[in-house]
C-alpha positions in Angstrom: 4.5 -2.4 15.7 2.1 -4.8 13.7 1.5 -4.5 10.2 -1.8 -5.3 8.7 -2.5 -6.2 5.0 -5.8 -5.0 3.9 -5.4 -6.0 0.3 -2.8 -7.2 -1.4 -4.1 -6.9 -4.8 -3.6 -5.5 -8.2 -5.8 -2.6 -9.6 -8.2 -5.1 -10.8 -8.0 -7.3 -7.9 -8.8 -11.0 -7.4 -10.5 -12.7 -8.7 -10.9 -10.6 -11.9 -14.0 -10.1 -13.7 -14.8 -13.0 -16.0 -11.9 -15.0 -15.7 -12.3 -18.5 -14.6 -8.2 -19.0 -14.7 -7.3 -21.9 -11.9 -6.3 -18.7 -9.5 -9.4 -16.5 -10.1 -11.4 -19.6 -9.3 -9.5 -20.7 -6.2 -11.0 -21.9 -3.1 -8.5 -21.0 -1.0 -9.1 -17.7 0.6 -5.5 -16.2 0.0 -6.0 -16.3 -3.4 -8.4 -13.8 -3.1 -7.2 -10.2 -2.9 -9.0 -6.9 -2.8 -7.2 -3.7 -3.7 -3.6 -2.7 -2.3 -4.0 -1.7 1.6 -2.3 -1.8 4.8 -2.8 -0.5 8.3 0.3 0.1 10.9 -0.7 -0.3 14.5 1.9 1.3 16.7 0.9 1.4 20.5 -2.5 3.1 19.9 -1.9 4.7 16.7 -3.3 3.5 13.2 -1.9 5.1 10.4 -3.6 3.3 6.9 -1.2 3.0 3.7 -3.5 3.9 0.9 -7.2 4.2 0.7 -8.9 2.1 -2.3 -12.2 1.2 -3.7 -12.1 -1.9 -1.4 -11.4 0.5 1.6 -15.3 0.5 2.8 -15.3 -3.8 3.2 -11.6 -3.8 4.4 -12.5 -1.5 7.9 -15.4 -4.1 8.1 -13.3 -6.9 7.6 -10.8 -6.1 10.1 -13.2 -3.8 12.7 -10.9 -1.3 12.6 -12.4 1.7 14.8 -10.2 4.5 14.0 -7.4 6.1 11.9 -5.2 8.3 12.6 -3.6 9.1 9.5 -3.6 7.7 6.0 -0.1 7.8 3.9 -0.9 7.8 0.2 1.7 5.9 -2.8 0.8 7.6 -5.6 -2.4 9.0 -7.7 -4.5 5.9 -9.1 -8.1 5.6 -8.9 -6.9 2.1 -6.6 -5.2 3.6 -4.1 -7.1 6.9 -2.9 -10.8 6.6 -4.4 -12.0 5.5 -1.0 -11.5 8.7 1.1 -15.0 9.6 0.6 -16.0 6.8 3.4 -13.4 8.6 5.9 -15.8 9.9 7.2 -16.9 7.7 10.2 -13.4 8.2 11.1 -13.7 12.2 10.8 -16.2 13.2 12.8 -14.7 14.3 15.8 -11.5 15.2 13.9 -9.3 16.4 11.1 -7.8 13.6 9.7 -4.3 14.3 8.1 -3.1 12.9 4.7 0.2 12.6 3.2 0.4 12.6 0.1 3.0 14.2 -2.8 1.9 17.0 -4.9 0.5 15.2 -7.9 -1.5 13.0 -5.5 -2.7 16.4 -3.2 -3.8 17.7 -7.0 -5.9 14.5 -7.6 -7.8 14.2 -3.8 -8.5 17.7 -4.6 -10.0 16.6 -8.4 -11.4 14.0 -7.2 -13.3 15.6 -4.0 -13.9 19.0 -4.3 -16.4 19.0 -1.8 -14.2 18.1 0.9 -12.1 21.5 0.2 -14.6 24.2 -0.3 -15.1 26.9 2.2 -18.6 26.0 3.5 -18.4 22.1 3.6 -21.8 20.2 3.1 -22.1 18.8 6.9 -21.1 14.8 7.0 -18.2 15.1 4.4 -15.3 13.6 5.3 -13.2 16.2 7.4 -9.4 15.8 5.8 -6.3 17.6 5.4 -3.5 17.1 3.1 0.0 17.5 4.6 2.3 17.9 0.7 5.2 15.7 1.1 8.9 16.4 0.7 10.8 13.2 -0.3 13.7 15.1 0.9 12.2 15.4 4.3 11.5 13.1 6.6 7.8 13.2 7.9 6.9 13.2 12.1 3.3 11.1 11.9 1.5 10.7 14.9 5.2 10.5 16.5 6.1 8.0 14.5 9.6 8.9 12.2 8.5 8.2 8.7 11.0 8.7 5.6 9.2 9.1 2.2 11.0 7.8 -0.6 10.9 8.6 -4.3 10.1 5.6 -6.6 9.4 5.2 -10.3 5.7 3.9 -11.4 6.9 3.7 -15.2 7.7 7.0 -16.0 6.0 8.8 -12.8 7.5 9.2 -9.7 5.8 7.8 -6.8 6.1 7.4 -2.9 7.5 4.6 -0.5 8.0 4.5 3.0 10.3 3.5 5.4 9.2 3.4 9.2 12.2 2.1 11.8 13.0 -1.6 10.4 9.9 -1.2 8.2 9.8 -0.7 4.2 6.6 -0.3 2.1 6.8 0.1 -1.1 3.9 -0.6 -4.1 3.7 0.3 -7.8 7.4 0.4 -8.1 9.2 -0.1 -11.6 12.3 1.4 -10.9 14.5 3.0 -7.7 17.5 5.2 -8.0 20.5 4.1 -6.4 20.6 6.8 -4.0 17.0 6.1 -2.9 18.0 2.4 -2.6 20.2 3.3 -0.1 18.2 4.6 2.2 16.4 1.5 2.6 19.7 -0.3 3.6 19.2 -1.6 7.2 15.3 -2.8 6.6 14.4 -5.9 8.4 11.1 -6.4 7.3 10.5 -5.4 3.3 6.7 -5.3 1.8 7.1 -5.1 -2.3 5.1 -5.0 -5.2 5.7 -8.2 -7.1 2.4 -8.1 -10.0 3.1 -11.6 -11.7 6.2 -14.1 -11.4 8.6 -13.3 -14.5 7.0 -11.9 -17.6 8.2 -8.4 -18.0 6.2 -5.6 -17.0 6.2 -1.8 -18.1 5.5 0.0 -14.9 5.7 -2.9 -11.9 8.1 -5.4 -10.9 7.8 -8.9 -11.6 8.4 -11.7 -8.6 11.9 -11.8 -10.1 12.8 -8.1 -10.2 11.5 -8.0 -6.4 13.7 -11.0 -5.7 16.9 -8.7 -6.7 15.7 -6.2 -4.3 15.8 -8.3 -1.4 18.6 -10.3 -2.4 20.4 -6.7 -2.1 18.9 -4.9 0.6 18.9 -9.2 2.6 16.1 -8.1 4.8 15.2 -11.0 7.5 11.3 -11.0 6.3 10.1 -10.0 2.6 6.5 -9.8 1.5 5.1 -9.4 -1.7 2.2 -7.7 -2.4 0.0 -5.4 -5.0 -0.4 -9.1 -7.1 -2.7 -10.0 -9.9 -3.9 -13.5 -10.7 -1.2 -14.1 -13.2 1.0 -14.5 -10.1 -0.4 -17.9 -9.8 -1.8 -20.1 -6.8 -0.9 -18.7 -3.4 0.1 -22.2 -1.9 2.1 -23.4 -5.1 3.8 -20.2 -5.2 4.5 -20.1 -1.7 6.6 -23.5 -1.6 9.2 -22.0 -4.6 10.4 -18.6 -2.7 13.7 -18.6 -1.1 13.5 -18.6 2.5 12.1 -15.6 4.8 10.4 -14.5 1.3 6.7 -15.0 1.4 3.5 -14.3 -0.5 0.9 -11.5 1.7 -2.4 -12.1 1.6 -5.6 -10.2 2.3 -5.5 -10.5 6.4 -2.5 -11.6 7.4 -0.9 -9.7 10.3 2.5 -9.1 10.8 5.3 -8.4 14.0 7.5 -5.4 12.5 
C-alpha cells in the first residue's frame, strides 16, 4: 500500500491569510500546506481520508483519476466541504462514504441536494455507509478498524488499516482505544504546533508520547499550522523514524 498526503494542514492552512511570520513566508515548498488529506493506494483501489475545501486543487495536483471510497474524521467545514466536486468521480457510480453519525447528519446539512428523491442531473452521486466504532468496516476489501477519538469534547474517528494508523484532530484517546493501535508500524498524527498547549489538538509533544508508547517504526505528523515552525529546522530536532509530512510526499505502508 502507498499512502499519499494531500494536505497536511490546519483548518486555516499555510500560509495563513495576512501573516508574513518566517513560516507563512517560506520558500520552501513544504512549508506550504493545504487542508488535511490523504489518499490510500492499495493495488488498484483509492480510498481518500477526508474531503476539504482544498480537495478540488489536490486531485489536480496529484492526477488522481478515481476514488473509490472517501473515509471521513469528523464534521468540520475542513474536512468534508469538498464532496460537492465528487462528482467527476461519480458519474458512472455510487461512491460510498464512511462517515459516523454526527458527520452522516452534517453531509446531509450541508448537501441536501445530493439526498433528495429526484436528484438535479450532474450532482455528485454518494452514499453514506454510518459507522460503528465497535465494528470493523470491509472497504473496497480492504479490513478497516474505526476508532473513537476525542476532538476536545466531541468524539471523532481514526483509522487503522493493517500496519497503518491515521489519525487527525485528536485531543485525547481512551486507553482501551489506544490499544487497539498497538502493533502499528507506520503512525500518521495530528501534531498543530510544537509545545504550547492546545484545547482540542495535540501539540508536537503530546504526539511524541504517543509514539513513544505505541514505538511505531515510521511516525508522521500532520494537520499543522504555521506555529509549528520551519519544515527543515523542525525536521533536524525529531527523534529518529519521526518526521514532519508535507503536502506531496508519498509513503510505503
Amino acid at each position: 500500500m502507498k499512502l499519499r498526503f494531500l494536505g497536511t494542514g490546519t483548518s486555516t492552512g499555510v500560509p495563513e491569510i495576512g501573516c508574513k511570520c518566517e513560516v507563512c513566508t517560506s520558500t520552501d515548498p513544504r512549508d506550504r500546506r493545504l487542508r488535511c488529506s490523504a489518499l490510500l493506494e492499495a493495488g488498484d483501489v483509492n480510498i481518500l481520508i477526508d474531503c476539504g475545501p482544498d480537495f478540488r486543487e489536490q486531485m489536480l495536483r496529484a492526477d488522481v483519476k478515481k476514488i473509490d471510497a472517501l473515509l471521513l474524521t469528523h464534521k468540520h467545514y475542513d474536512h468534508l466541504i469538498g464532496i460537492d466536486d465528487l462528482r467527476p468521480y461519480t458519474r458512472d457510480k455510487e461512491l460510498p462514504i464512511y462517515a459516523d453519525r454526527e458527520t452522516e447528519m452534517q453531509i446531509r446539512s450541508f448537501f441536501p441536494y445530493c439526498f433528495g428523491k429526484v436528484k438535479y442531473p450532474g450532482v455528485a452521486n454518494i452514499g453514506v455507509h454510518t459507522i460503528d466504532h465497535k465494528c470493523a468496516l470491509d472497504v473496497c476489501g480492504l479490513n478497516v478498524v474505526p476508532l473513537r477519538v476525542f476532538h476536545g469534547m466531541f468524539p471523532i474517528t481514526a483509522y487503522r488499516i493493517g500496519k497503518l494508523a491515521y489519525i487527525t484532530d485528536m485531543s485525547y484517546i481512551e486507553p482501551g482505544e489506544l490499544e487497539k493501535l498497538k502493533g502499528v508500524e507506520v503512525l500518521v498524527i495530528n501534531a498543530l504546533r510544537f509545545s504550547k498547549p492546545h484545547k482540542t489538538h495535540h501539540t508536537v509533544l503530546e504526539a511524541l508520547a504517543i509514539v513513544d508508547y505505541l514505538k511505531p517504526r515510521e511516525t508522521y505528523f500532520t494537520h499543522m499550522m504555521h506555529h509549528i515552525g520551519l519544515h527543515a529546522k523542525i525536521e533536524k530536532c525529531l527523534p529518529p523514524g519521526v518526521h514532519l509530512a508535507y503536502d506531496g510526499l508519498e509513503i510505503e505502508v
